[in-house]
N, C-alpha and C positions, 0 to 999 in steps of 0.2 A: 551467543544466544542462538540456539534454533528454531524457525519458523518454517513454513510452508507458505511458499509466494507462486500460487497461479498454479498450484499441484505439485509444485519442486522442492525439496528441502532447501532451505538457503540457511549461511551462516554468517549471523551479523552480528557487530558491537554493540552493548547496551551501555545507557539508555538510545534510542532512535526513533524519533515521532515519526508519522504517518508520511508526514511532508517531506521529511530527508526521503525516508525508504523510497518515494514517489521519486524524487530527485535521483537518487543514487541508482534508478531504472534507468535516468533519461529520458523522465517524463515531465521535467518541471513546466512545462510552458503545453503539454499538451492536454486535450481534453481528455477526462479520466475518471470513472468509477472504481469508488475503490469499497471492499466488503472483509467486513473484519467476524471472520469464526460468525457468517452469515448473514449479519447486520452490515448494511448501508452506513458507512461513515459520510456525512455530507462532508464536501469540501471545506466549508467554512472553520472545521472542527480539526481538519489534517493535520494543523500545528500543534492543540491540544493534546490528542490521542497517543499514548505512548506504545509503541510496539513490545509486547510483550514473552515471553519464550512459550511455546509451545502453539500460537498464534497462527491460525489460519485465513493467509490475508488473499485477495482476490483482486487484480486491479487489471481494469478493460481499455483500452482505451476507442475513444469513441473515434470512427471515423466517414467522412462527406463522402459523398458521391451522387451519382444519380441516372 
């Protein structure tokens, strides 16, 4: 299945929820926005959400300083 992750084509196996794809970044533990073909996926929902092909997904990760 093909997507667009953060402007790149990527190519993944389907089905793949939010939360793998988040994971298989090496993001699992980190703080992260993620935007699905321009909607806000809240976090809560990441396990729900299925990634699907042609999918343009967007994930930030947020970072401290000061």
């Amino acid at each position: 299945m093909q997507i667009t992750l953060n402007g790149e084509p990527l190519e993944l196996p389907s089905p793949l929820s939010l939360a793998e794809l988040v994971d298989r970044q090496g993001l699992r533990d980190a703080r992260v926005a993620v935007e699905v073909n321009g909607a806000i996926a809240p976090r809560s929902q990441h396990h729900c959400v299925t990634v699907q092909p042609g999918d343009r997904i967007e994930i930030v990760r947020a970072l401290g300083g000061g």
